[in-house]
N, C-alpha and C positions, 0 to 999 in steps of 0.2 A: 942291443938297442943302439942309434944312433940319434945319441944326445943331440947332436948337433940340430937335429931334425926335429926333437924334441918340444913345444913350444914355452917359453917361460913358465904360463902359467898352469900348465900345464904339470912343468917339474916341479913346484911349490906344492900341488897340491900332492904328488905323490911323497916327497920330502916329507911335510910335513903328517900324511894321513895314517900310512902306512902302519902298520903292526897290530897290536888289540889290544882294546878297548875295555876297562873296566866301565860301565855306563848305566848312569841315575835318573829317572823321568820321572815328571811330576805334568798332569792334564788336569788342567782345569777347563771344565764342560760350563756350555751357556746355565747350565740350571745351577751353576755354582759346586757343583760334584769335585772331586778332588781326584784322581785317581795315582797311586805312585808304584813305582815298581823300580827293577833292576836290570842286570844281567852283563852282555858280553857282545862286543862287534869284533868281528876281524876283518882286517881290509889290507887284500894283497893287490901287487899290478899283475896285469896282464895285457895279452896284446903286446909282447915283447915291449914293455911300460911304456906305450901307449895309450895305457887305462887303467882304471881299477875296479877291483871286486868289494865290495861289502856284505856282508851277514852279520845284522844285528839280532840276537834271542833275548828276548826283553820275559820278566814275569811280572803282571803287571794287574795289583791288586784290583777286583771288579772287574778285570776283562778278561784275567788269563794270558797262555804264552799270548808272544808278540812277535813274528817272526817277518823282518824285512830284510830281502837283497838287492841289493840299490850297481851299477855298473854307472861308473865313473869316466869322463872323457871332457874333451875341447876339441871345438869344432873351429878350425881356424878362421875358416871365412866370413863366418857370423861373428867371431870372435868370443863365442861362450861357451863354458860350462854347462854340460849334461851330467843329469842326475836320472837315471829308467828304473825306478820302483814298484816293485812286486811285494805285497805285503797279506799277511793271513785276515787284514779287515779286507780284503777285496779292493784296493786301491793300486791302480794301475795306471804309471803315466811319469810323462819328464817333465822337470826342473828343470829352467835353463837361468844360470848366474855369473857373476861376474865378480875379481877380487876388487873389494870398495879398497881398499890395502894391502897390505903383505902379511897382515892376518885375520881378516875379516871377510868372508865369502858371503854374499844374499845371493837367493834362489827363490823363484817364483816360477809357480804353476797356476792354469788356470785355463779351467773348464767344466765338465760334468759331472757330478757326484749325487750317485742315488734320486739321480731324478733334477736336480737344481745345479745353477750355475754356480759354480764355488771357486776358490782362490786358496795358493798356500802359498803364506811367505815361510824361507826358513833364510836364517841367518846364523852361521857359526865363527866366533869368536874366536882363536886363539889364545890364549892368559899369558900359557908359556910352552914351549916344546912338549909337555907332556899336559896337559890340562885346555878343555876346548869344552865354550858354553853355546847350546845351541838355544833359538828362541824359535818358536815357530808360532804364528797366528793362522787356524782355518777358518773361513771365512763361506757362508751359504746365503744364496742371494740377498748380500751384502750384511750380513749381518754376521758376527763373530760365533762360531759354534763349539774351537777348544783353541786354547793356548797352554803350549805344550814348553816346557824346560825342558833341558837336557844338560846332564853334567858328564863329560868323557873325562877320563883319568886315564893313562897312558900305563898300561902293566909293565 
């Protein structure tokens, strides 16, 4: 790979993302439902680290496995952050975000879901080199449908 070519923010995120993930979810649903579960992300580069892979397998009590693969990038000339997710609820679609700091990424989606206009913010924290808190709010013509926690622990 040549670094050089590399873009900032770019390197941060494989710096910091890189390796697997011990990870804790907790959904809370509009009807107030609770749902929590577990499991494991690995997230390697690719693209001669010009990108990266994710595989999160989540078990996730009331819904069962939870399997999402997400492919990680920046786009220089828009200046942002891509996120293309594929996941076992049938959600299909990019995130495009930006670092608000040097440990704090927002990502927003937004478009069609199951028929209605819908939004997802996600935002992931850094704490410390190994520990990262994610916050995500989904949103269905305009109203809040889950907000979702996430706890990563760096194995």
């Amino acid at each position: 790979m040549d670094t050089e070519k590399q873009p900032v923010e770019l390197a941060r995120l494989i710096e910091k993302l890189t390796g697997i993930w011990n990870v804790g979810i907790s959904i809370q649903l509009a009807d107030g439902t609770v749902l929590n579960g577990n499991g494991e992300m690995l997230v390697q580069q690719i693209v001669d680290g010009f990108g990266l892979r994710s595989e999160m397998e989540l078990e996730i009590v009331g819904l069962g496995k939870y399997i999402e693969q997400d492919l990680w990038g920046y786009q220089p000339w828009g200046r942002k952050l891509h996120i293309y997710s594929i996941t076992t609820t049938a959600a299909v679609h990019d995130h495009t975000g930006v670092w608000k700091d040097e440990n704090s990424l927002a990502f927003q989606w937004e478009g069609i879901n199951d028929g209605k206009s819908s939004t997802e913010e996600l935002t992931l924290d850094w704490l410390s080199p190994s520990r990262i808190y994610g916050h995500e709010i989904d949103m269905g013509e305009g109203k809040v449908e889950a907000e979702i926690n996430y706890n990563f622990t760096k194995k």
